[in-house]
C-alpha positions as CSV (number, residue, x, y, z in Angstrom):
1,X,-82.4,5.8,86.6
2,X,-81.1,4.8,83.6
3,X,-77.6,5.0,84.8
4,X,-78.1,3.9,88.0
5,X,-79.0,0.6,86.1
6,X,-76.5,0.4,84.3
7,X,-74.0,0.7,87.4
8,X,-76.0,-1.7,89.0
9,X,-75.2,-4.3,86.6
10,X,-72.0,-3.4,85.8
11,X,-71.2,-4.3,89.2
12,X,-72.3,-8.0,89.0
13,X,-70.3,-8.6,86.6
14,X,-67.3,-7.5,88.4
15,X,-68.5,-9.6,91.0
16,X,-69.0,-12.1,88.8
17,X,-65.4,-12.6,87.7
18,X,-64.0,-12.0,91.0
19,X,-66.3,-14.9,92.1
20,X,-64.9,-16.8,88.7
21,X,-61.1,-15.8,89.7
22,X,-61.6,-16.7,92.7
23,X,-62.9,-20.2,91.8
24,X,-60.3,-20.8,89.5
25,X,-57.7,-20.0,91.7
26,X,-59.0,-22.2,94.0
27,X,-58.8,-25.0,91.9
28,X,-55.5,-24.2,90.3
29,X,-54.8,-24.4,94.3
30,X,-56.6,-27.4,94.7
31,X,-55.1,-29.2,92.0
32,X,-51.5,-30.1,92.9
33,X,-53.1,-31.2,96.0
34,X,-54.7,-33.8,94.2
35,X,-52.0,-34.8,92.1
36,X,-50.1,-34.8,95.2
37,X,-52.6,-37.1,96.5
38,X,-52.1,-39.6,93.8
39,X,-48.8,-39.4,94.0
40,X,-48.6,-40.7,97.7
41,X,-51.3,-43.4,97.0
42,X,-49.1,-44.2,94.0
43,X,-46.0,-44.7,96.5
44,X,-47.6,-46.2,99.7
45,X,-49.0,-48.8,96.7
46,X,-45.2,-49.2,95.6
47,X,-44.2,-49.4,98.9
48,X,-47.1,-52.4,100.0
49,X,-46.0,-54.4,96.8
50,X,-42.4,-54.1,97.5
51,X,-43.0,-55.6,101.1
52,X,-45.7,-58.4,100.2
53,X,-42.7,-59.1,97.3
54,X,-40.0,-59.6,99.9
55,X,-42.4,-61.3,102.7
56,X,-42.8,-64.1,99.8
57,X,-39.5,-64.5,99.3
58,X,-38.8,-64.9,103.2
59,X,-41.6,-67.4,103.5
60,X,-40.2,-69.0,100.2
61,X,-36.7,-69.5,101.6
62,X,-38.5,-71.0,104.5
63,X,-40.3,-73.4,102.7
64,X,-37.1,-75.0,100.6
65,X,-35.5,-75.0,104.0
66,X,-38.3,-77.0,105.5
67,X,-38.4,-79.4,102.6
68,X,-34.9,-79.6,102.8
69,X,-34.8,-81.0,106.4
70,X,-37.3,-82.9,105.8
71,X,-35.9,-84.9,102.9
72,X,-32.8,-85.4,104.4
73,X,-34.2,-87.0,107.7
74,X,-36.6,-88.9,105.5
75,X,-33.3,-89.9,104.3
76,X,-31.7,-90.5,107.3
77,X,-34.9,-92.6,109.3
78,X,-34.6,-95.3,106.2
79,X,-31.2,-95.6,106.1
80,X,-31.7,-96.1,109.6
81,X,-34.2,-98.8,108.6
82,X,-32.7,-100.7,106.1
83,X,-29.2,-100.9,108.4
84,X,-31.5,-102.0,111.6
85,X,-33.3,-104.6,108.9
86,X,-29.9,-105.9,107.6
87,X,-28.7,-106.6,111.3
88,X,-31.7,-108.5,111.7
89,X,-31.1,-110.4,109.0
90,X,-27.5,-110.8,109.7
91,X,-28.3,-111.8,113.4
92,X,-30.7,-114.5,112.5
93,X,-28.6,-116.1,109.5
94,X,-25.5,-116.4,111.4
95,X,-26.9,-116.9,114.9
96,X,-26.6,-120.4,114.3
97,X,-23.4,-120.5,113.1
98,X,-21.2,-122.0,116.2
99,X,-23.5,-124.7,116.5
100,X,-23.3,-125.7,113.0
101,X,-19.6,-126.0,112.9
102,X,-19.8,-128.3,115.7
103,X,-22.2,-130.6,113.9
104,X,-19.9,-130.3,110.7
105,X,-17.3,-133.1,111.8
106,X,-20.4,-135.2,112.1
107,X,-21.7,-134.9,109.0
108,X,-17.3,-135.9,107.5
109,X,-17.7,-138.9,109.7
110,X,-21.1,-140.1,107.8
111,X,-19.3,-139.3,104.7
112,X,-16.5,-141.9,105.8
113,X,-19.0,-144.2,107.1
114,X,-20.6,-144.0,103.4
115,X,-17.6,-144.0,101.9
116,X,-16.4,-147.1,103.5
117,X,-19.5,-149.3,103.2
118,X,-19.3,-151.6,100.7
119,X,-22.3,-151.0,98.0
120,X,-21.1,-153.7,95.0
121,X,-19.6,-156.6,96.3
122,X,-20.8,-160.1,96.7
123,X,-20.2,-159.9,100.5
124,X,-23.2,-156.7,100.6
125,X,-25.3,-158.5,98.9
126,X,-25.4,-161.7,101.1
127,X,-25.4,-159.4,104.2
128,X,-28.1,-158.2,105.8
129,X,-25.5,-156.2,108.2
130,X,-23.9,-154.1,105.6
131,X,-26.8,-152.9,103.9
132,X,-28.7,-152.2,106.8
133,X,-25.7,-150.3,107.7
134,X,-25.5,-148.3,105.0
135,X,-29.1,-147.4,105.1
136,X,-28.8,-146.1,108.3
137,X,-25.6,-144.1,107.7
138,X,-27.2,-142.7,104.3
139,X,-30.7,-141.7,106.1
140,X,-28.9,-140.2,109.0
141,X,-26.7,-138.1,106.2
142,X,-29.8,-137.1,104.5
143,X,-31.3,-136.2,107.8
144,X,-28.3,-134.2,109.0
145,X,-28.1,-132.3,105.2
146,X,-31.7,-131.7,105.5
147,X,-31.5,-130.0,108.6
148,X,-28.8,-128.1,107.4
149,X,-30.6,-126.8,104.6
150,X,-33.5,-125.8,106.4
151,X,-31.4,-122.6,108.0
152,X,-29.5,-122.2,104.7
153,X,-26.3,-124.4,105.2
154,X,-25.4,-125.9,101.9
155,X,-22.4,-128.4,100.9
156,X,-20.2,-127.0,98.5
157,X,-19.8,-128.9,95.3
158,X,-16.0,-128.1,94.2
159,X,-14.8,-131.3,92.1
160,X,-14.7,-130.3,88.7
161,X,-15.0,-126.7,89.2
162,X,-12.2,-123.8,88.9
163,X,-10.2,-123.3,92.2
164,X,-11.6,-120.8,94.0
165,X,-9.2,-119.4,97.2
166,X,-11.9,-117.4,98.4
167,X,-14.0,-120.4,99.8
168,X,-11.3,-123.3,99.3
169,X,-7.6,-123.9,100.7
170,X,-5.7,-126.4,98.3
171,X,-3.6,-128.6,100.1
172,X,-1.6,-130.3,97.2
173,X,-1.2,-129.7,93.3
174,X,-1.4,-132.9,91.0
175,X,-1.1,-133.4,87.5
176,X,-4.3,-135.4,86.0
177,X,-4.4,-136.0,82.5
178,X,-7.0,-134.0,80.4
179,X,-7.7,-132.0,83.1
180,X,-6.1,-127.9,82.6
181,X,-4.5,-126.6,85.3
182,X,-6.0,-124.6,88.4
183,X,-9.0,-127.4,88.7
184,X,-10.2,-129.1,91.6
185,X,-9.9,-132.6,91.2
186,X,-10.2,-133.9,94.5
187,X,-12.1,-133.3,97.4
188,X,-10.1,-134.0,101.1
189,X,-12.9,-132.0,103.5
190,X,-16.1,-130.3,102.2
191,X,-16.6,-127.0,102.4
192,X,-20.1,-125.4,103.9
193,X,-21.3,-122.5,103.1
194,X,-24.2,-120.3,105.1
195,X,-26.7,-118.0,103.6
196,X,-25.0,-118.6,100.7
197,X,-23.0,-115.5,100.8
198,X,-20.7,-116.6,103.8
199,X,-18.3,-119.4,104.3
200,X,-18.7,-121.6,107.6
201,X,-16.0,-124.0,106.3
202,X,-13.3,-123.8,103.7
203,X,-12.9,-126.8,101.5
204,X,-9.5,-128.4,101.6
205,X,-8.8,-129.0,97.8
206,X,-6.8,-131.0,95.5
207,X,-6.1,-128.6,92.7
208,X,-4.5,-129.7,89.3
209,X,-1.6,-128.5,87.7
């Protein structure tokens, strides 16, 4: 009986570490599994990052592109604007500009007129003619330089001043004492300019030398 015991349990633990073996070979089986597991998590992970990673830069290059065309028609639209504003401007400074030189030999004949008037002499002043004359003559010149004015016609002022060939044509050279060469010292036709940054008349000059 005794032995029979004995055998009994002798026999559970055999079974015992077969059942042990058995589990630890299992898990010696089981582990590279896992590993193997974490491994392709590990990868697939890589593998998500890498593509978010080059999405961005896609969408990125996108977006520089995008804010590239957009400056550059930004650029474009007020170029566009400030030509289209400058024509304007052009259109409505100089649209005027035939009929004022046709009203410029009107305004030289006042000047004659003025210029021919007597203003000191004994004969004036004892007629009622000649002044009233004059006044006329000088309130239709203010008139006529007044109007000019108003659209940005403006007599030049050149006696006195350095010759300038870009807005005056010298017709003669004379010597005047004290006066340096390459002066204005005469004035044969005033010149008229328009928006001031356009001639609508030369002057014609008398220039010292």
């Amino acid at each position: 009986m005794k032995k029979h015991k004995k055998d009994f349990r002798e026999e559970n633990n055999f079974r015992a570490e077969q059942n042990a073996a058995a589990e630890r070979e299992t898990a010696e089986q089981q582990e590279p599994q896992k590993e193997l597991s974490t491994h392709d998590e590990e990868k697939n992970s890589l593998r998500e990052q890498d593509n978010l990673d080059t999405e961005f830069e896609i969408l990125k290059k996108q977006l520089a592109e995008s804010k590239d065309s957009y400056l550059r028609l930004y650029a474009e639209m007020e170029n566009l604007r400030k030509r289209t504003a400058l024509d304007i401007e052009k259109a409505s400074k100089y649209s005027l500009t035939s009929f004022a030189l046709k009203l410029l030999p009107v305004a030289d004949n006042l000047e004659r007129a003025l210029s021919f008037v007597p203003t000191s002499s004994e004969e004036e002043k004892n007629s009622q003619f000649c002044v009233s004359l004059r006044t006329g003559v000088e309130l239709t010149y203010k008139e006529l330089m007044n109007a000019f004015k108003a659209f940005n016609i403006e007599r030049m002022e050149c006696v006195g001043k350095t010759f300038d060939p870009n807005s005056q044509k010298a017709i003669q050279e004379a010597e005047k004492e004290g006066v340096p060469a390459g002066q204005v010292i005469q004035e044969v036709q005033a010149g008229y300019m328009i928006g001031k940054d356009r001639v609508l008349r030369e002057a014609m000059v008398i220039v010292s030398k």
